[in-house]
Backbone as a chain_set.jsonl record, in Angstrom:
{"seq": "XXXXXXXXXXXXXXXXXXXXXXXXXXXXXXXXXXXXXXXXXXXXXXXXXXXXXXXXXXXXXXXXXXXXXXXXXXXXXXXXXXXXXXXXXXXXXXXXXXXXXXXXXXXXXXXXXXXXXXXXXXXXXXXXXXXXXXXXXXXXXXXXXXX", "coords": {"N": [[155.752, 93.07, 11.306], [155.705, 89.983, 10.577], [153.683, 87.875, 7.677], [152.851, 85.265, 9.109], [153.925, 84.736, 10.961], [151.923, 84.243, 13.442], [150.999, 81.627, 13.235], [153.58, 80.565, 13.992], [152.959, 80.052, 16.961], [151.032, 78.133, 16.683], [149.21, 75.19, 16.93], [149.457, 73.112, 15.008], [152.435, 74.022, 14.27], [153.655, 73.466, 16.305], [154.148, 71.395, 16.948], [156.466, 68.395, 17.958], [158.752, 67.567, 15.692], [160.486, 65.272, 15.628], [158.578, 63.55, 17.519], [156.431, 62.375, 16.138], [155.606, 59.902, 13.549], [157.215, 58.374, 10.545], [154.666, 57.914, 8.841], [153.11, 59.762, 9.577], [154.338, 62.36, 9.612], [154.445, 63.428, 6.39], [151.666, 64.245, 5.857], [151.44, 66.484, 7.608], [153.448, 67.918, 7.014], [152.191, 69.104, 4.516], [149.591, 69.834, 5.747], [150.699, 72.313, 6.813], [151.703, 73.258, 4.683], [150.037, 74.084, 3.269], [148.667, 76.207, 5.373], [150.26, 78.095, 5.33], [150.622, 78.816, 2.412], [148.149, 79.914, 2.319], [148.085, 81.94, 4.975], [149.754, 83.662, 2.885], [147.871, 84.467, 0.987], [148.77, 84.262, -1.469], [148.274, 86.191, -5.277], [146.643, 85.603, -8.713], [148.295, 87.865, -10.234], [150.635, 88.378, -8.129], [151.849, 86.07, -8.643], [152.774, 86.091, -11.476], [153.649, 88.681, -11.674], [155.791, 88.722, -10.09], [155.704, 89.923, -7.211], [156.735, 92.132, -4.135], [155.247, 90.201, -2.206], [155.287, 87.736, -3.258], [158.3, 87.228, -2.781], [158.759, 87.672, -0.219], [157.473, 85.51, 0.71], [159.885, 83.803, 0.143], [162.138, 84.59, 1.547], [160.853, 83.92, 4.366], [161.709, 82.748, 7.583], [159.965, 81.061, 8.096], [159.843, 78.94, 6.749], [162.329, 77.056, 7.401], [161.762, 75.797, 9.624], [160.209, 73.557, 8.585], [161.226, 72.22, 5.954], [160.002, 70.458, 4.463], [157.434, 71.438, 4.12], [157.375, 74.007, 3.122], [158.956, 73.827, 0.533], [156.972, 72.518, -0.81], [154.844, 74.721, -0.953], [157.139, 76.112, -2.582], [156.872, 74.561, -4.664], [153.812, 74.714, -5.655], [153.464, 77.137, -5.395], [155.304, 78.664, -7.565], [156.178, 76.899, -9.624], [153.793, 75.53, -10.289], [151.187, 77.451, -9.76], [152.428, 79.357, -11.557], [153.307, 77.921, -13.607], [150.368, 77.897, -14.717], [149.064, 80.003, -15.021], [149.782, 81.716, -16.649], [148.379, 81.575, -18.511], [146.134, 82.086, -17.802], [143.899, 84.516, -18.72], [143.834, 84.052, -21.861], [142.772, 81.501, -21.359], [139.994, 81.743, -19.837], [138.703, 79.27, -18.63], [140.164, 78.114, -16.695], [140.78, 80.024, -14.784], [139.157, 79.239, -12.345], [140.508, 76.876, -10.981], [143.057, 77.743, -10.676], [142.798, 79.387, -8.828], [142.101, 78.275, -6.774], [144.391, 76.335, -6.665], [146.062, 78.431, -5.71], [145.039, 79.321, -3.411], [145.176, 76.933, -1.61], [143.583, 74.931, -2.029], [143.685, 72.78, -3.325], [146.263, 70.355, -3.9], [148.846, 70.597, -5.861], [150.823, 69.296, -6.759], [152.585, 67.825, -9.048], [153.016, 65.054, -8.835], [155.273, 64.784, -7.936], [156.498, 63.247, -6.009], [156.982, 60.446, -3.926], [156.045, 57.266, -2.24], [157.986, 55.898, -0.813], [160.592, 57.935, -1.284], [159.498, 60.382, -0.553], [159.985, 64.071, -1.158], [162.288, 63.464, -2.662], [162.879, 63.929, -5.328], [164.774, 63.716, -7.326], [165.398, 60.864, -7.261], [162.976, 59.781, -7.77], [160.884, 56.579, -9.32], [158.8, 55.962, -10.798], [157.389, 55.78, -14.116], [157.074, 57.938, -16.466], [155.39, 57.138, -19.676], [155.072, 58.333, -23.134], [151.899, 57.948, -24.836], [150.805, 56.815, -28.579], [148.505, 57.814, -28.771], [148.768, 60.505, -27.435], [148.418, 60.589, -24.557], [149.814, 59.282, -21.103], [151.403, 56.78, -20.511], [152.144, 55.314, -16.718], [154.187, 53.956, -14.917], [155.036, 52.389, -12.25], [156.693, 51.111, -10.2], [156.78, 49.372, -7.596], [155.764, 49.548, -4.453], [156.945, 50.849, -2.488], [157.347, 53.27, -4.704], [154.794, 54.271, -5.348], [152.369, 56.679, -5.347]], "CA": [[155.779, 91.685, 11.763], [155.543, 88.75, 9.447], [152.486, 87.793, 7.913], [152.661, 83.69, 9.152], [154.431, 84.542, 12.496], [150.918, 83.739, 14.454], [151.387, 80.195, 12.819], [154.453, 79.546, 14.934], [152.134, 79.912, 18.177], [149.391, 77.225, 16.743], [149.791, 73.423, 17.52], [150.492, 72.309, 14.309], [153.318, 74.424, 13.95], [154.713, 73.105, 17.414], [154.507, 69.624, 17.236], [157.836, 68.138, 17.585], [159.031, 66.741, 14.063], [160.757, 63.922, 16.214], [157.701, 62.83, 17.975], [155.769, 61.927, 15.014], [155.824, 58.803, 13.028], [157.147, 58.753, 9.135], [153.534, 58.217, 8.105], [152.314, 60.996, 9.805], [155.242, 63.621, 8.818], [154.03, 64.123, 5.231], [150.633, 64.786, 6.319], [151.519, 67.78, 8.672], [153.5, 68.989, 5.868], [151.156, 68.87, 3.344], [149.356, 70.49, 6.578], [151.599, 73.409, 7.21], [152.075, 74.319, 3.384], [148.526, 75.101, 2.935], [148.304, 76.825, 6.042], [151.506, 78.903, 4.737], [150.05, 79.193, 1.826], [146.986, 80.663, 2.936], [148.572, 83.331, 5.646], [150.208, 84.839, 2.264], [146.868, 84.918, 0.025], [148.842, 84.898, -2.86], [146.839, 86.203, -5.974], [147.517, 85.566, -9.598], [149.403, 88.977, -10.158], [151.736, 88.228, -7.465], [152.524, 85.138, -9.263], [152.91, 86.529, -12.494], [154.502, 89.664, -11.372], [157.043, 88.386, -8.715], [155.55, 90.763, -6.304], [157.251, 92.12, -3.183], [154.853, 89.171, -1.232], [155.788, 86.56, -3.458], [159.623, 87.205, -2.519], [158.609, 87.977, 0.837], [157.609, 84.405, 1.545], [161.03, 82.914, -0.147], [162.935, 85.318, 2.865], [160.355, 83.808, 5.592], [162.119, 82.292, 8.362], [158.827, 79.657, 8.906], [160.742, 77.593, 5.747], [163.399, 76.742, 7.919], [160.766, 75.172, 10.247], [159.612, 72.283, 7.939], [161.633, 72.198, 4.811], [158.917, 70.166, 2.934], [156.315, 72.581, 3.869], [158.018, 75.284, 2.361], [158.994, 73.283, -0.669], [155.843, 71.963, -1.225], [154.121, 75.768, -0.918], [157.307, 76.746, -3.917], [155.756, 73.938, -6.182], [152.689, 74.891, -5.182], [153.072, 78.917, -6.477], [156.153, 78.789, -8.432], [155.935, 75.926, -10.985], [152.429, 74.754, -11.044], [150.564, 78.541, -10.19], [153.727, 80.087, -12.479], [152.951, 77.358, -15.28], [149.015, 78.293, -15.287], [148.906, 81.435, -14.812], [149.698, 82.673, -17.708], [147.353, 80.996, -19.877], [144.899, 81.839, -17.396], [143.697, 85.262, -19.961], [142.869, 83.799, -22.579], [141.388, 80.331, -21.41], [139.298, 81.817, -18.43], [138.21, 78.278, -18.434], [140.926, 77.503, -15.824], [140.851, 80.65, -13.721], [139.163, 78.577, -11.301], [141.849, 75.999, -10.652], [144.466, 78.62, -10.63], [142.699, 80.261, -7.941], [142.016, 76.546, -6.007], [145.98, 76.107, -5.885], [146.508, 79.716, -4.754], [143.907, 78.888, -2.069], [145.515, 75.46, -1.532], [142.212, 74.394, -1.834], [143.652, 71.118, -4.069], [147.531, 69.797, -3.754], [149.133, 70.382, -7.28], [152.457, 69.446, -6.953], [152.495, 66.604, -10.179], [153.454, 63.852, -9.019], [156.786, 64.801, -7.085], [156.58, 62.592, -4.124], [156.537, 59.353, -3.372], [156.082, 56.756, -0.635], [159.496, 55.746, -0.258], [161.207, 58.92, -1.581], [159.131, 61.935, 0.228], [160.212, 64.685, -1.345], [163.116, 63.306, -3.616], [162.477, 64.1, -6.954], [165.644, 62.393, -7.931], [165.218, 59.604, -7.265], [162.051, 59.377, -8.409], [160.964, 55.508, -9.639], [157.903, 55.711, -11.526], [158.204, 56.439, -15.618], [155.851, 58.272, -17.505], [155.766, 56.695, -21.354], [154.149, 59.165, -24.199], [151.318, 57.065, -25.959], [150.736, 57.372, -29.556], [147.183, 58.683, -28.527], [148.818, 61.748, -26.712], [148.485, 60.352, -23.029], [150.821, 59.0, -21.204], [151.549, 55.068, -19.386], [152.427, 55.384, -15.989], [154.524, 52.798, -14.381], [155.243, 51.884, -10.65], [157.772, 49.452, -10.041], [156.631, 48.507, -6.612], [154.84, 49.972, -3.511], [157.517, 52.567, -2.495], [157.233, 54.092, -5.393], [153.525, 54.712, -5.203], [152.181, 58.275, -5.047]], "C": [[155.439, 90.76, 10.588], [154.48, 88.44, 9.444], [152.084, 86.32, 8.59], [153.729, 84.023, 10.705], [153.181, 84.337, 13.814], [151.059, 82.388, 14.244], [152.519, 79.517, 13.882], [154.022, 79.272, 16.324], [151.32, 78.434, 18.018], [149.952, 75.985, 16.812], [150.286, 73.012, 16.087], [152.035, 72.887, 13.93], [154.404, 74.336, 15.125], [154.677, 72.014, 17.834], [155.39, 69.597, 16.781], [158.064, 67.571, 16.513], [159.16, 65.077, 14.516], [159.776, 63.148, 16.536], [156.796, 62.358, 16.866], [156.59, 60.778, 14.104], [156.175, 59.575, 11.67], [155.95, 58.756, 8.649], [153.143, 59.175, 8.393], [152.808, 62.567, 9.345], [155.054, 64.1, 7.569], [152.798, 64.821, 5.579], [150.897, 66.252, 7.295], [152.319, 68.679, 8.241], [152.878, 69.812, 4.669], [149.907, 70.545, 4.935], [149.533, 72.351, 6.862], [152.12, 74.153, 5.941], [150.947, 74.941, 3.182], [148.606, 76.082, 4.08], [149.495, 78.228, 6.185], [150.84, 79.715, 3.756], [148.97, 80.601, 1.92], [147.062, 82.155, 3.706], [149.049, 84.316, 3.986], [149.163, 85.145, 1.59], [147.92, 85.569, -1.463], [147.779, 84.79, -4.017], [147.777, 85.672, -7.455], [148.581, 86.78, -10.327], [150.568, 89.052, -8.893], [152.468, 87.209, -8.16], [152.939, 85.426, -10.907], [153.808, 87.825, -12.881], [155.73, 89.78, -10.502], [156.998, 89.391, -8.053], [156.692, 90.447, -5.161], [157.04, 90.53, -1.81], [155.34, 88.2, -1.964], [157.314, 86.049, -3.079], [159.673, 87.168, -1.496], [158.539, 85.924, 1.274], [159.176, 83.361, 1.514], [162.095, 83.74, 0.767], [162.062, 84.963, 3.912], [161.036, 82.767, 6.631], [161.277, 80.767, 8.454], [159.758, 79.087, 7.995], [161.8, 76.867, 6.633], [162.535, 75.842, 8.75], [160.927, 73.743, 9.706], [159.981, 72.493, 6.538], [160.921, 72.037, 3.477], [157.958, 70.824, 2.781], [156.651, 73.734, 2.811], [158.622, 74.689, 0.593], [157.971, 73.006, -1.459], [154.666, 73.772, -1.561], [155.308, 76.508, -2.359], [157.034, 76.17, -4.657], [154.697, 74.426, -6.358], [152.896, 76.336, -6.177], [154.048, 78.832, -7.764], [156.126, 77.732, -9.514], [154.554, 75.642, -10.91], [151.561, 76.146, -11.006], [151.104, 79.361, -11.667], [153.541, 79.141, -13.781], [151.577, 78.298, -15.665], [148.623, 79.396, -15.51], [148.913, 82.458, -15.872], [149.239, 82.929, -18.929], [146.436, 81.74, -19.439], [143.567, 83.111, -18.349], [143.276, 84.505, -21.02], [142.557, 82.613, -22.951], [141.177, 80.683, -19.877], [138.992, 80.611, -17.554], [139.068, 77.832, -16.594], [141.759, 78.081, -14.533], [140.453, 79.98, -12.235], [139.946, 77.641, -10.525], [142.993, 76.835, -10.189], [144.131, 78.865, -9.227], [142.358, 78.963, -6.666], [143.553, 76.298, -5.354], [146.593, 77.118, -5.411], [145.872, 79.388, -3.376], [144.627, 77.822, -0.807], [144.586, 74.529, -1.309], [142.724, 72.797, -2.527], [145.455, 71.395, -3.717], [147.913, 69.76, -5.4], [150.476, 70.512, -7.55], [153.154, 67.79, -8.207], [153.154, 65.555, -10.209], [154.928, 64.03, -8.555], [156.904, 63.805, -6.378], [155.971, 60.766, -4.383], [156.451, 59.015, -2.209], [157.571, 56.724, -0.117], [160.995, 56.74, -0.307], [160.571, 60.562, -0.982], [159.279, 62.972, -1.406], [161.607, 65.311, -2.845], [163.293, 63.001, -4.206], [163.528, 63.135, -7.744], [165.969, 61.336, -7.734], [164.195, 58.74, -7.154], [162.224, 57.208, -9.151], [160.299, 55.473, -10.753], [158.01, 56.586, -12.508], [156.902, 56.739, -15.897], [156.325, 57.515, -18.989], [154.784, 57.261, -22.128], [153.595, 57.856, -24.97], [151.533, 57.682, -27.063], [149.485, 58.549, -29.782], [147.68, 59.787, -27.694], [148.856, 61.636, -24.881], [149.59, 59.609, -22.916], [150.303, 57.25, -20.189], [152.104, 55.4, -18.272], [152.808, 54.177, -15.162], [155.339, 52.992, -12.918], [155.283, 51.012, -10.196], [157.33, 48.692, -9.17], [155.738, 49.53, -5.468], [155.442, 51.412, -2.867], [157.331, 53.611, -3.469], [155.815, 54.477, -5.844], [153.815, 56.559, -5.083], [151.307, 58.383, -4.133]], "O": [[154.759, 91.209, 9.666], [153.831, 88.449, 10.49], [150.865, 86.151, 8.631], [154.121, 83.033, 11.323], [153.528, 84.291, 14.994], [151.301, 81.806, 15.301], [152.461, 78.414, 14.426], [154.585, 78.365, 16.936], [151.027, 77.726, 18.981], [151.168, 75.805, 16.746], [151.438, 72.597, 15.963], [152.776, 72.14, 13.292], [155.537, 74.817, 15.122], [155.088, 71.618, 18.925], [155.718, 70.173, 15.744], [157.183, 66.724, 16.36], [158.514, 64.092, 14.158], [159.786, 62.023, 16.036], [156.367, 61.343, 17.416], [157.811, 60.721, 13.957], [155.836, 60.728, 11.406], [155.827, 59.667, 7.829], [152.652, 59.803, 7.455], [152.158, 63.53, 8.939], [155.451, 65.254, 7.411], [152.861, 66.05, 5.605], [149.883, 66.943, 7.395], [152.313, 69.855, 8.605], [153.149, 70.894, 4.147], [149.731, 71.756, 4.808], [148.71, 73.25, 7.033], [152.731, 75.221, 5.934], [150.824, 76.144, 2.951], [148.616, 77.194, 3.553], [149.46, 79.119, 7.034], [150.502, 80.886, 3.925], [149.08, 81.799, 1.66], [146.467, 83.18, 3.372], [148.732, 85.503, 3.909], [149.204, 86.353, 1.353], [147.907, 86.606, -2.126], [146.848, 83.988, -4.088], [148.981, 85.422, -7.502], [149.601, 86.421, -10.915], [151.363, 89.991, -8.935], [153.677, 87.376, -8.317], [153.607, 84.502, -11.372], [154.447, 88.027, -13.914], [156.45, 90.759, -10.307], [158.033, 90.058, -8.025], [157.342, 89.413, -5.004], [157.838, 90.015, -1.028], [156.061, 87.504, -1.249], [157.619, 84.857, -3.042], [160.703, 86.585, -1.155], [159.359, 85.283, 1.931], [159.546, 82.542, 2.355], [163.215, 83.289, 0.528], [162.316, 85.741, 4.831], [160.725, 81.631, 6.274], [161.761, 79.68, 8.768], [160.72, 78.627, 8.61], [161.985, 75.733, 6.192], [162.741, 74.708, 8.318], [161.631, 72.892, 10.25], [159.091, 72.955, 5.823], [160.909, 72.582, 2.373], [157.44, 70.997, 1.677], [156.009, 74.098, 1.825], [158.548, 75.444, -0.377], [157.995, 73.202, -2.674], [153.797, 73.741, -2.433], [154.771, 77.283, -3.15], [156.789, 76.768, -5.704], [154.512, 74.675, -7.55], [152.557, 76.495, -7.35], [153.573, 78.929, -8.895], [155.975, 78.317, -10.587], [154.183, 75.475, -12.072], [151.037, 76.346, -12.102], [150.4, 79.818, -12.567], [153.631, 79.632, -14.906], [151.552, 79.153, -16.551], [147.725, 79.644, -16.315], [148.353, 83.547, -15.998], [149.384, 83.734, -19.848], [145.708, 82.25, -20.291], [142.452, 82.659, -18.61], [142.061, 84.307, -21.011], [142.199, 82.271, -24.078], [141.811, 80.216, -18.93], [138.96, 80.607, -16.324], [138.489, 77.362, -15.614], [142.587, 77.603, -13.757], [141.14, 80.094, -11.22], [139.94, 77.764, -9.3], [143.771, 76.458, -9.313], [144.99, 78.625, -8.378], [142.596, 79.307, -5.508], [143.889, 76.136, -4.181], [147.602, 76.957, -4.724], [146.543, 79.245, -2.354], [144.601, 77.915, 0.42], [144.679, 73.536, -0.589], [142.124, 71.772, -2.205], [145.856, 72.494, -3.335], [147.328, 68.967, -6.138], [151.125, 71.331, -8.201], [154.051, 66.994, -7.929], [153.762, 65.072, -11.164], [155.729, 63.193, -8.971], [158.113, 63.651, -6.2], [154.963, 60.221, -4.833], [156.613, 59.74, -1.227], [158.11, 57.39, 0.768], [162.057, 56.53, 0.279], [161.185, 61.628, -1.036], [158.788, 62.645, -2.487], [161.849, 66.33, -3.494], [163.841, 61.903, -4.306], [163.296, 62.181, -8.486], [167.039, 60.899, -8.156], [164.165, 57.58, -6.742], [163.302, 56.657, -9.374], [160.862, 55.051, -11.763], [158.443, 57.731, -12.38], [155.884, 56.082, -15.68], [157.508, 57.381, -19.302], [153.632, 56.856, -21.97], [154.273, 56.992, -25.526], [152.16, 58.74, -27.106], [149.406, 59.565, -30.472], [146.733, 60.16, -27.001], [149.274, 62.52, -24.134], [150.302, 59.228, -23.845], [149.321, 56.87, -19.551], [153.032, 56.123, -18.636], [151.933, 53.428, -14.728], [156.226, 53.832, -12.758], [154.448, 50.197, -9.802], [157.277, 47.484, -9.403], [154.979, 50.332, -6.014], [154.912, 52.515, -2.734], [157.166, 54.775, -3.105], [155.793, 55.104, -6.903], [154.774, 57.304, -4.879], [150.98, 59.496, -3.72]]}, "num_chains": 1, "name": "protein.A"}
């Protein structure tokens, strides 16, 4: 049996999409990725090794559910665990974090999402600009394009 098939029993995973407001629909994604997340306990050798479980969740039926959940849980392991991860050896320093966004203890999806765009990266608004000091300027045209 699947390890996140008790999930489709629990309330947040059967509130209607429809009945919910747009403000509230990110939130119950954001919701439903951690709690995705979480059922798989991925570790950092799954993410590093493209274990059987890490493939296992990209064949789980729940994705089909809530698109952004499931999107938001492959930023979540696959680019932001899958960036860190492989530093994490030899700067221990940042084992803890690693193991925070395995958890889904923190949201570390960098700045994907806006207000007025959800989920769609392309068409993103707001520009990063490289200082000379190494950081960057961050600009946000207007209120949709908030994070």
């Amino acid at each position: 049996m699947s390890s996140v098939f008790h999930l489709l029993e629990s309330h947040l995973f059967t509130l209607p999409w429809n009945s919910m407001s747009e403000a509230e629909q990110p939130k119950i994604s954001y919701d439903r990725s951690r709690a995705i997340g979480r059922a798989f306990q991925f570790t950092m050798s799954d993410i590093l090794h493209l274990t059987p479980k890490f493939w296992k969740f990209h064949r789980e039926n729940i994705c089909a559910l809530d698109i952004c959940a499931s999107s938001l849980v492959t930023i979540q392991c696959n680019l932001v665990a899958g960036t860190l991860a492989p530093f994490v050896q030899d700067h221990p320093e940042h084992r803890l974090l690693l193991d925070q966004i395995l958890n889904f203890d923190v949201n570390a999806q960098f700045l994907l999402t806006e207000l007025g765009h959800g989920l769609d990266a392309k068409n993103l608004e707001t520009t990063a600009t490289l200082l000379e000091d190494g950081g960057f300027d961050l600009h946000t045209p207007h209120i949709n394009a908030a994070k």
